[in-house]
C-alpha positions in Angstrom: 0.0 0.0 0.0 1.0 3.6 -0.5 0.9 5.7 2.9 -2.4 7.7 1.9 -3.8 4.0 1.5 -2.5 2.9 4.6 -3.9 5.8 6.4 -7.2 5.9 5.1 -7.4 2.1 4.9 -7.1 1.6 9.1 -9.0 0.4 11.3 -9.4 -0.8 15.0 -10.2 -4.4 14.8 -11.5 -6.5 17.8 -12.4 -9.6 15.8 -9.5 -11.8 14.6 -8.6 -14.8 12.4 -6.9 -17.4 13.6 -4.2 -17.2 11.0 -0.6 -16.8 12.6 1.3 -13.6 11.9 4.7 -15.5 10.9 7.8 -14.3 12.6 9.3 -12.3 9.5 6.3 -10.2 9.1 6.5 -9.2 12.7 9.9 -8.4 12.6 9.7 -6.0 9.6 6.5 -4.2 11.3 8.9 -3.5 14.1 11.9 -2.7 12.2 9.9 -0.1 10.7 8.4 1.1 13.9 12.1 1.7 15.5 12.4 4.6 12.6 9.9 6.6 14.7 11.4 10.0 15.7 11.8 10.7 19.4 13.6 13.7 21.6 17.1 13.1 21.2 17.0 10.2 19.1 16.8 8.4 22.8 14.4 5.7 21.7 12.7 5.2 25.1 10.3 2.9 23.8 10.1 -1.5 24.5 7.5 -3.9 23.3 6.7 -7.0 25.1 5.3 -9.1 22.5 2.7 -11.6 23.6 2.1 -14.6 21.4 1.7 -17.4 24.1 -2.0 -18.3 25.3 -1.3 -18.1 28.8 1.0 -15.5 28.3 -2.1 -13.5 26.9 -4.4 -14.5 29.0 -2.6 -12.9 32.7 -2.6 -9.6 30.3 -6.2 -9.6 29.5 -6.9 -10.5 33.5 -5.2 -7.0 34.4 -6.9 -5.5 31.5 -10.4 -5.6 32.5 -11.1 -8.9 30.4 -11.5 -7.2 27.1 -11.4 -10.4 24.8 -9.4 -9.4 22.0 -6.5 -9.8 24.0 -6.4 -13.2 24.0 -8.1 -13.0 20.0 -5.2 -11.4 18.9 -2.7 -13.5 17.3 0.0 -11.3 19.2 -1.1 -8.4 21.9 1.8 -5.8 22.8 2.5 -4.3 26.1 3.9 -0.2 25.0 6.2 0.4 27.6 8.5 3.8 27.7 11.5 4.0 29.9 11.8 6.9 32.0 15.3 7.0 32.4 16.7 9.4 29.4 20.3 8.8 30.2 19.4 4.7 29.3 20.5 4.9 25.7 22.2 8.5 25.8 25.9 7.0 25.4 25.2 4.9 22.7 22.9 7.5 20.3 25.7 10.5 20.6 28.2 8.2 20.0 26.4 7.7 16.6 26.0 11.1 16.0 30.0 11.9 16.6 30.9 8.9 14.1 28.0 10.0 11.4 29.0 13.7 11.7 25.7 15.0 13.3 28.0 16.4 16.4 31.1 18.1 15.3 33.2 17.0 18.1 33.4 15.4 21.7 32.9 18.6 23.5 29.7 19.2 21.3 28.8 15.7 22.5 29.6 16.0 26.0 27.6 19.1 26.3 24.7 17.4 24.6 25.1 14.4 26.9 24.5 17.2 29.6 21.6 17.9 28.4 20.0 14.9 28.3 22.2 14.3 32.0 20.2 17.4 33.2 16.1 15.6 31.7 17.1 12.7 34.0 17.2 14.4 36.9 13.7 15.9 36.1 10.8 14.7 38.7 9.4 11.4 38.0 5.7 12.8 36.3 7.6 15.0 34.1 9.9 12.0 32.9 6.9 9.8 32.3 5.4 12.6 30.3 8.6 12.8 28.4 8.7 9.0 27.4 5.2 8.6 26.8 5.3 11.2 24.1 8.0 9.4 22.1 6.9 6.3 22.8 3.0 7.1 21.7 5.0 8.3 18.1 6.3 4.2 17.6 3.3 2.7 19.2 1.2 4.8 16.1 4.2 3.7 13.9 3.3 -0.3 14.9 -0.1 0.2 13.9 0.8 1.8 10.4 3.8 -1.0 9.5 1.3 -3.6 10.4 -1.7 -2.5 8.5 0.9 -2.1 5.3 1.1 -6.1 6.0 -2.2 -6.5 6.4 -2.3 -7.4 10.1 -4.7 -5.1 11.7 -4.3 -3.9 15.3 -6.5 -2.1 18.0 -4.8 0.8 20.7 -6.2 0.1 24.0 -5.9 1.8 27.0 -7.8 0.2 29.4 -6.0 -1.8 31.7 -4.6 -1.6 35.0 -1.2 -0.6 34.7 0.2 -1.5 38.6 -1.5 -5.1 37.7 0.9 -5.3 34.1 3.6 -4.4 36.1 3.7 -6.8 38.5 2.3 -9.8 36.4 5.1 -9.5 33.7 7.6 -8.5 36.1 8.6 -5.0 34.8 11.2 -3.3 36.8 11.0 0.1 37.8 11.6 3.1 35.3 9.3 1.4 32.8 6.0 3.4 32.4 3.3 1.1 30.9 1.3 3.4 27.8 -0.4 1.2 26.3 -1.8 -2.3 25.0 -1.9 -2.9 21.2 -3.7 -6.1 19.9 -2.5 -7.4 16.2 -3.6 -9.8 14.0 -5.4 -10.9 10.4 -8.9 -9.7 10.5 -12.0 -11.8 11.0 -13.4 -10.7 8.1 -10.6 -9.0 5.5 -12.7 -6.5 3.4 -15.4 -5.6 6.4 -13.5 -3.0 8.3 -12.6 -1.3 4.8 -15.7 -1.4 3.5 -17.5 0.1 6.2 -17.8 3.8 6.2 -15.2 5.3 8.9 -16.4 6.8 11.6 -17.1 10.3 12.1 -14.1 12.2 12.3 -13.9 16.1 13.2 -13.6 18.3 10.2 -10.3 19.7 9.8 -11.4 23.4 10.0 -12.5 22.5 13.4 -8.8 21.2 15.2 -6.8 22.8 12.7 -5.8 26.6 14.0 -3.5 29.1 12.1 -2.1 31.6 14.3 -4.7 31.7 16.8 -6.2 28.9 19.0 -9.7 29.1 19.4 -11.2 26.4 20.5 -14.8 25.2 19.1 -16.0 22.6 22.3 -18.3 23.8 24.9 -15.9 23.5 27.6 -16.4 27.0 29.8 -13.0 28.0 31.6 -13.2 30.0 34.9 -12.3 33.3 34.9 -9.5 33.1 37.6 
């Protein structure tokens, strides 16, 4: 598929086949998903991939039984590492041998930087990874749907309960569940007309944000 296809082509699926997604295919949706940008280039992001049954079904106990967990042929746990410093070495490195820094003090002062982020509170560092991790999480969900496996973002489950029963140590912030597999049905969830989205001139603003909700602010 072209990317407009891709795009216009997705869908959230909750019913799945029960063909396999073979292990090639799942390796090129992630390959493609690691090209996601993120601040820094720090790649904060790590997917548990969950293909075994039991496996799948202690994530859909802690994620409030929603069925296409265990439906999927594979269901991902999104989880974003809160520590910036955790790849910093290794990405500026890269950047002094590919000519993006021009020298070792340039890197050491960029290493500072990122040096400084990690000693940011913990809310402001989960915020930080969740934003570039949300960017390879959407990425998944496009490489996937270019294979043909469909996939579903899901955000309800209960994130202390993931933690502890898939043993993920601390500095790992949990954002979000993503089922994937071969639809049910292949042409349904194309064929059906997409649902509503909001019109463009409605959330797109040029200069000026004015907002068109009925949300009523305070006066303080």
């Amino acid at each position: 598929m072209d990317f407009e296809e891709v795009v216009q082509t997705r869908r959230s699926v909750h019913e799945y086949s029960d063909e396999s997604i073979d292990d090639a295919t799942l390796e090129r949706i992630f390959e493609l998903a690691t090209l996601a940008p993120s601040g820094y280039n720090l790649q904060p992001w790590e997917f548990l991939a969950l293909r075994d049954d039991d496996q799948k079904a202690a994530l859909q106990a802690v994620a409030n039984d929603q069925e296409h967990v265990t439906g999927a042929d594979t269901t991902v746990v999104v989880l974003g590492n809160t520590d910036p410093m955790a790849h910093a070495n290794s990405v500026f490195d890269d950047w002094l041998a590919k000519d993006y820094l021009p020298s070792e003090d340039v890197k050491n002062a960029v290493l500072g930087n990122v040096e400084a982020m990690a000693e940011m509170p913990e809310d402001d560092r989960r915020v930080w990874s969740t934003r570039s991790t949300a960017l390879a999480a959407m990425s998944v969900m496009y490489a996937a749907w270019n294979e043909g496996v469909a996939s579903c973002p899901m955000e309800g489950f209960d994130a202390d309960g993931l933690v502890e029963a898939f043993d993920i140590p601390d500095g790992y912030e949990p954002v979000m569940l993503i089922t994937l597999g071969y639809p049910a049905d292949e042409t349904a969830d194309i064929e059906n007309e997409r649902k509503e989205r909001r019109p463009v001139d409605e959330v797109l603003h040029i200069d000026e944000f004015n907002p068109t909700d009925d949300t009523v602010v305070a006066d303080d």
